[in-house]
C-alpha positions, 0 to 999 in steps of 0.5 A: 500500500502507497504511503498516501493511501496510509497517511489518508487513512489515518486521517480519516481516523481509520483504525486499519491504517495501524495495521498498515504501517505495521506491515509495511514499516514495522520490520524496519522500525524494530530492527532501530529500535533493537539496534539502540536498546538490545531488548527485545520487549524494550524494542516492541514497546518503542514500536508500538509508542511509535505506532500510536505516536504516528497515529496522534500526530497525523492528522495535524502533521502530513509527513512528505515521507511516512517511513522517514517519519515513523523511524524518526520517531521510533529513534527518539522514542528508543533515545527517550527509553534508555534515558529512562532505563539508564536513570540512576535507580534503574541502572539499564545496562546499555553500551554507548551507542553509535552516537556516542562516537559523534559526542566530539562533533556534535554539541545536542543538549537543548535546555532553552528556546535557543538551544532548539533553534541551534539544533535545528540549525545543526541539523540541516547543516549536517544534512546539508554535509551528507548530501555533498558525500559520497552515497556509500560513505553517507549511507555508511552513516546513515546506518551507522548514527541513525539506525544504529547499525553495528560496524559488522552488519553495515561490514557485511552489507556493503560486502566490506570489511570492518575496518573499511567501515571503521575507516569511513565512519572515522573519516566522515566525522572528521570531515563533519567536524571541519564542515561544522566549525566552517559553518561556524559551529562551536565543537 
């Protein structure tokens, strides 16, 4: 089914249009949100939050793209999961994740208005550095910091070996880092 048809029926409220995006979505949505949380229930949980996330914002929001949609909220809502389980009294027992690596380039913490505002601004400069790579090392990237991909997987999936990732991953936040302090980003 055409993401249309599925945007559609969500906003005529139609309860099958879960279903839907389940269907076609919810193997890609699982596979972000076991690759951040390396738990099966945590993932389900995040997958279904996602699901109802999407069901409640769409309508007012009628997304260009349903899948960029519904793993952009799936990778927040995993973030959001093991802050939750990370907290002091909880002591989740998670790894760094893929993103923890980007920590020297990027500046995330949103505590006002203006921090928001700064990493709106980040972020299309990021995007806008992605779109002047290469498509292997992007898609690397990509995999790597947003679907938190291990070197492995994307290893074996771009038939390379690891520390070819390794070395692209390496290469690509350098580059990232001098973009953004060109742009004018204080690391």
């Amino acid at each position: 089914m055409e993401d249309s048809a599925i945007i559609s029926m969500l906003s005529q409220r139609k309860e099958s249009a879960i279903e839907m995006m389940q269907k076609k979505y919810g193997r890609l949505c699982r596979q972000i949100a076991g690759n951040m949380l390396r738990s099966t229930e945590d993932a389900e949980e995040v997958c279904n939050d996602t699901l109802l996330t999407a069901w409640n914002r769409i309508p007012p929001e009628t997304p260009n793209y349903l899948g960029a949609f519904l793993c952009k909220i799936t990778r927040n809502l995993s973030l959001k999961k093991i802050e939750y389980n990370s907290a002091e009294k909880r002591k989740g027992n998670y790894e760094s994740l893929p993103i923890d690596e980007l920590a020297e380039v990027l500046c995330t913490i949103q505590d006002s208005p203006e921090d928001s505002c700064d990493a709106d601004e980040l972020s299309a400069a990021i995007s806008e550095f992605l779109r002047g790579q290469k498509t292997v090392n992007r898609q690397i990237f990509i995999r790597r910091y947003f679907a938190g991909d291990s070197v492995k997987d994307i290893a074996e999936a771009f038939d390379m070996t690891e520390n070819n990732v390794s070395g692209s991953l390496l290469r690509t936040r350098k580059k990232l880092a001098a973009y953004l302090a060109n742009q004018g980003f204080s690391l």
